[in-house]
C-alpha positions in Angstrom: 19.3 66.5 21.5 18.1 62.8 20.1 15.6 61.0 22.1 16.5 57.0 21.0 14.2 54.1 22.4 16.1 50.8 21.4 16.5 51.0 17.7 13.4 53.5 17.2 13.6 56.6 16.6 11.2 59.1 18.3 12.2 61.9 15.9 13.7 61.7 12.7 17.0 62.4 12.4 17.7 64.1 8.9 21.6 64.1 9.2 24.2 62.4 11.7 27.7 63.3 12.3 30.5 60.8 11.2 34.0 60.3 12.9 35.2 63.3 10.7 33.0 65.7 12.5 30.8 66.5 8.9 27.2 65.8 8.7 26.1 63.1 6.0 23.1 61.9 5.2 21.7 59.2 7.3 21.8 55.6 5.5 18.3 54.1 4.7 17.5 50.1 4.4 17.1 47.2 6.5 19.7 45.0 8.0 20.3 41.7 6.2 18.8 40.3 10.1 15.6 42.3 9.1 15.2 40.8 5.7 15.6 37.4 6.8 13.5 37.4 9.9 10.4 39.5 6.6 11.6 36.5 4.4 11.0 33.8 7.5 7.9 34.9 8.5 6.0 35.1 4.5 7.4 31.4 4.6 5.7 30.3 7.7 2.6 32.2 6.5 2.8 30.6 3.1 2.9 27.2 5.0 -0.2 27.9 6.8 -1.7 28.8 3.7 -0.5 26.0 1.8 -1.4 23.4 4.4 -5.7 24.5 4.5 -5.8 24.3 1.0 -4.6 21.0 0.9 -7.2 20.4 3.5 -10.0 22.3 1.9 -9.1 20.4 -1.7 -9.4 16.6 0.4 -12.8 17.6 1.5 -14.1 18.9 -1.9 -12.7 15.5 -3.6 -14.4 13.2 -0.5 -18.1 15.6 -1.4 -17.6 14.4 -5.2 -17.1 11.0 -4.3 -20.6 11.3 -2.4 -22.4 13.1 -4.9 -21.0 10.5 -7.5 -22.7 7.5 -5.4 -25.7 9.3 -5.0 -26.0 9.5 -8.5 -25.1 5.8 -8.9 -27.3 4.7 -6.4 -30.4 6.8 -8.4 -29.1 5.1 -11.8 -29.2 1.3 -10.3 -32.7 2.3 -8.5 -34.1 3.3 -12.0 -32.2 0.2 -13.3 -33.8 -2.1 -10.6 -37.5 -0.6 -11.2 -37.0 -1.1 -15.0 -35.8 -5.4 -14.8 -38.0 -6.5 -11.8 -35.5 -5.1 -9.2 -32.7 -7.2 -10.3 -29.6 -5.1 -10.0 -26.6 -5.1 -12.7 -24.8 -8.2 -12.2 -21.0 -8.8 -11.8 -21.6 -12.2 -10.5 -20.4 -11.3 -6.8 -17.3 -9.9 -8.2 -15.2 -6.9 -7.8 -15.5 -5.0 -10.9 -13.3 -1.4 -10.9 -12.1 0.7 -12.8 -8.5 0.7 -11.3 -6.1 -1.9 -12.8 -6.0 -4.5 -10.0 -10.4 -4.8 -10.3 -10.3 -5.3 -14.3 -9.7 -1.7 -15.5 -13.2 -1.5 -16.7 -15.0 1.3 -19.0 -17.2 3.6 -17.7 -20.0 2.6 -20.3 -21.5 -0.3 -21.5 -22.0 -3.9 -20.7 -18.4 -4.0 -19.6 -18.4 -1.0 -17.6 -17.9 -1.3 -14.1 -21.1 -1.3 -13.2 -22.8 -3.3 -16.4 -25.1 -1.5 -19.0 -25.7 1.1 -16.5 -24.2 4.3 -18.8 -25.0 5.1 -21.2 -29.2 4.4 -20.3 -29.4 5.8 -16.4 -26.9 7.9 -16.3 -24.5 9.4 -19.3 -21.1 8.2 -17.9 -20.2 6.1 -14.9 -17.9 8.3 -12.6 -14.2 7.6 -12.2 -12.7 8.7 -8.2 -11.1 12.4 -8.4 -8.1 11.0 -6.9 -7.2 7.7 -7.7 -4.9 6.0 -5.6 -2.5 3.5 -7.4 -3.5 0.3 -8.8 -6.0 -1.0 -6.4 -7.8 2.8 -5.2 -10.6 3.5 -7.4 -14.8 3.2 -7.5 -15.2 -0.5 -7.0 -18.9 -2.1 -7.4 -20.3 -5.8 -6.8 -23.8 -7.6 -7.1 -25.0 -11.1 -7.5 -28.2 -9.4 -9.0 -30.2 -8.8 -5.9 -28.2 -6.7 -4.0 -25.2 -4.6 -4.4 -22.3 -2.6 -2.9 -20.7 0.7 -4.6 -17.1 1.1 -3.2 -14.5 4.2 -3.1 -12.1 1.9 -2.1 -8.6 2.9 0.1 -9.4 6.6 -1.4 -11.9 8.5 1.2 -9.3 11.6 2.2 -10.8 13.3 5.3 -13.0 10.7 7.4 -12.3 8.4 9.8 -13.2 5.5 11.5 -15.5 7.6 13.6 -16.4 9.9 11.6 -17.8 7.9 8.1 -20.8 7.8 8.5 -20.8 5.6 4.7 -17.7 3.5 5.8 -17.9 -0.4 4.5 -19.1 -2.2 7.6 -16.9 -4.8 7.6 -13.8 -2.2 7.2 -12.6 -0.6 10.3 -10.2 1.8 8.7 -12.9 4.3 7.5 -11.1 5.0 4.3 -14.1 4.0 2.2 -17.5 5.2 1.0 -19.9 2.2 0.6 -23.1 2.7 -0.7 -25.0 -0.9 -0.7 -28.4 -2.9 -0.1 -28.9 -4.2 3.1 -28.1 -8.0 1.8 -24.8 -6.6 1.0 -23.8 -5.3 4.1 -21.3 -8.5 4.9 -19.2 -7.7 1.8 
């Protein structure tokens, strides 16, 4: 006698009669319904997977962008305490390396912070995910104070959460390092 539960087998069943009344070999596999429902669930898995790494890449590009202004803002300190703390000027300008703020160098006295690299630091930064023509590292001064911008490209803060947002921008989708005369830019 066969003990069944459902579709399990308590015992295994080495051979099972067919309509002819000889034993055969039992068939082994899975049912096409089987596959599909192994196949469906490694997709949604995969997904899941997928989706946190996405996640966990935003949040590695949004530390870079802080460790980049940190740097910065070291660079235009040393800068300052070298010429009587007068900061590199772009004449209260915009100055970017993205297309729409000049598409500057990241040395010299064009770069987009001027004659920074190569003296305080080797290379000015460039964002690690640059968002079309107007997302990039944006910086300003009139000589006595000055705002570093990751402009439109901050990935994984918000409003509430940025605690380095521009403080006229509501959004949050900004870093902005900056002297306190520059805090209405």
């Amino acid at each position: 006698m066969r003990l069944r539960l459902g579709r399990f087998k308590l015992f295994p069943v080495p051979y099972q009669a067919t309509m002819t009344g000889k034993a055969s070999k039992a068939t082994k596999g899975f049912t096409l319904i089987e596959l599909l429902v192994v196949i469906a669930i490694i997709a949604l898995l995969s997904s899941v997977v997928l989706s946190s790494l996405n996640t966990a890449r935003a949040k590695a590009r949004d530390a870079t962008r802080l460790r980049d202004f940190r740097e910065l803002r070291s660079a235009l300190a040393l800068y300052a305490s070298d010429n009587d703390g007068a900061y590199p000027n772009t004449a209260s300008a915009w100055w970017g390396n993205c297309s729409s703020f000049g598409s500057r160098p990241t040395t010299g006295a064009t770069g987009y912070v001027p004659n920074l690299a190569p003296t305080y630091i080797r290379e000015l930064p460039l964002d690690p995910n640059p968002i079309g023509s107007t997302g990039c590292y944006l910086y300003r001064s009139n000589g006595v104070d000055y705002m570093l911008l990751a402009y439109q490209t901050v990935e994984t803060y918000t409003a509430t959460t940025n605690q380095w947002k521009r403080p006229i921008a509501s959004a949050g989708h900004d870093f902005a390092f900056y002297t306190p005369g520059a805090s209405t830019w």
